[in-house]
C-alpha positions as CSV (number, residue, x, y, z in Angstrom):
1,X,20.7,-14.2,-7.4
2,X,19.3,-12.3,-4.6
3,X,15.7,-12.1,-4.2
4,X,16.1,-8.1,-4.1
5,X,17.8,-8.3,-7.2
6,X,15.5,-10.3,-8.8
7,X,12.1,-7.7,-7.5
8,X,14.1,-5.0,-9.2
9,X,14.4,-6.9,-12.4
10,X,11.0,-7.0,-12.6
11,X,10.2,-3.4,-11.5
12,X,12.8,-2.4,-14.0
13,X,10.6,-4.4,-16.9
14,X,7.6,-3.6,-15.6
15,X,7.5,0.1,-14.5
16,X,11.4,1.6,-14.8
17,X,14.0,2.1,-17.4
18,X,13.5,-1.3,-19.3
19,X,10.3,-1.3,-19.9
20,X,10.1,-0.1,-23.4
21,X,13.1,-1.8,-24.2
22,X,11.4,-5.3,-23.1
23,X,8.3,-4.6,-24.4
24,X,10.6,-4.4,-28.2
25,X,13.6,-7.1,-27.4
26,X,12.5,-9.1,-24.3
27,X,15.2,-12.0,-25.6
28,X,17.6,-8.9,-25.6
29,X,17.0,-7.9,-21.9
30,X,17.2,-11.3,-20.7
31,X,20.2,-12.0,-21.9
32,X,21.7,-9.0,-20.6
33,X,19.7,-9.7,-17.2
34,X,21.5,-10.6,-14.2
35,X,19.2,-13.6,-13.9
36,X,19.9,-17.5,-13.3
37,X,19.0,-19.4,-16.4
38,X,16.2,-20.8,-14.4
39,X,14.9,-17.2,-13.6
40,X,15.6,-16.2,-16.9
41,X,13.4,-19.4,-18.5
42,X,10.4,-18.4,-15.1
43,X,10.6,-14.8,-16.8
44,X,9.7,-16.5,-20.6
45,X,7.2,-18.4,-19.5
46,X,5.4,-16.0,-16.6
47,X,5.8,-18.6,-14.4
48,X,4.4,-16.5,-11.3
49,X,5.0,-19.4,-9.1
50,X,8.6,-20.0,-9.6
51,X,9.5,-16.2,-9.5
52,X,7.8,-16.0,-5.6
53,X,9.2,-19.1,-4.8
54,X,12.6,-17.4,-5.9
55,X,11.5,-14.8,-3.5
56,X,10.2,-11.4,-5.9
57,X,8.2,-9.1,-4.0
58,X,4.4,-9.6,-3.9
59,X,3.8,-6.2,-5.8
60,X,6.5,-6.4,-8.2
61,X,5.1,-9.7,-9.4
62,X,2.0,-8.0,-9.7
63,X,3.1,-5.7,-11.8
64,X,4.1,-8.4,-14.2
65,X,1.7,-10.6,-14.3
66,X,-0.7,-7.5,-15.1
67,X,2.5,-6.5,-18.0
68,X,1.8,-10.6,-18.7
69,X,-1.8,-10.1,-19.5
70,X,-2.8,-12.0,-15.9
71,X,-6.0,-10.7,-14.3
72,X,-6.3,-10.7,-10.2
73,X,-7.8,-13.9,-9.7
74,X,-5.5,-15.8,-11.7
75,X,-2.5,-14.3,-10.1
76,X,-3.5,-14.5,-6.5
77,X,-4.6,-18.2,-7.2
78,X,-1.6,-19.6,-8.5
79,X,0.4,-17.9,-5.7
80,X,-2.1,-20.0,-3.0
81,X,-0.8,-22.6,-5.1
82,X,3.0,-22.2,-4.8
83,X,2.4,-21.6,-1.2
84,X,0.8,-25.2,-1.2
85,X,3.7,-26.7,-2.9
86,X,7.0,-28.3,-0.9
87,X,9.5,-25.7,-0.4
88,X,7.3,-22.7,-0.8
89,X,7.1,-21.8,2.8
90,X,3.9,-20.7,4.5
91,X,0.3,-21.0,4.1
92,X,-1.9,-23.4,5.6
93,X,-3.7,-26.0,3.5
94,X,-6.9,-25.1,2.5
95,X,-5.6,-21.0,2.1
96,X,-8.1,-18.9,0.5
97,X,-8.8,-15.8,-0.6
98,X,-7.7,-12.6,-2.4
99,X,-5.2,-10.7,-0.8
100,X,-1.5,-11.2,-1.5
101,X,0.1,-14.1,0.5
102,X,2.4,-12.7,3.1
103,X,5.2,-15.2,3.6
104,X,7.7,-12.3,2.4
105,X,8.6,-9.6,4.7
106,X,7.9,-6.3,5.0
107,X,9.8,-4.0,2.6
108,X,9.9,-0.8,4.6
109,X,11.1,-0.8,8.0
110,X,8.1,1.2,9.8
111,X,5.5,-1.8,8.2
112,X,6.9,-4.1,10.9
């Protein structure tokens, strides 16, 4: 599963064509999701952390933990966290703060 794959997924749920349909079946538009059973499971429980470390785009996560019921505080915290933890990648110990972590890169190419 590629990571762009996966930041579409949630786009898709969050803001595109599925939404409606997950907000009435999400078992339905998991299963038909073209998700690892380990993504699928980090979808069920809004595990934030495991969907970065799988590598979904900072904004797209956003947008479901907001669909999740997750305010700002709680959603830039536990990504600090998953920064913190072995295999995340990136931030410095002691990382604080409320903007979006940027361990990802840029999306378009004139943001470089």
């Amino acid at each position: 599963m590629s990571a762009g794959a996966l930041t579409q997924f949630l786009v898709d749920i969050t803001r595109g064509h599925r939404r409606a349909d997950f907000a009435a079946d999400a078992e339905a538009v998991l299963a038909d999701a073209p998700l690892s059973a380990a993504l699928r499971e980090a979808v069920r429980r809004q595990d934030m952390a495991a969907l970065w470390q799988a590598g979904a785009h900072p904004m797209a996560l956003l947008y479901f933990a907001r669909a999740s019921g997750w305010d700002n505080e709680r959603y830039y915290a536990c990504l600090a966290q998953a920064q913190l933890t072995p295999g995340a990648g990136g931030a410095p110990a002691g990382a604080t703060g409320h903007a979006p972590p940027r361990t990802h890169p840029p999306s378009a190419p004139h943001a470089r």
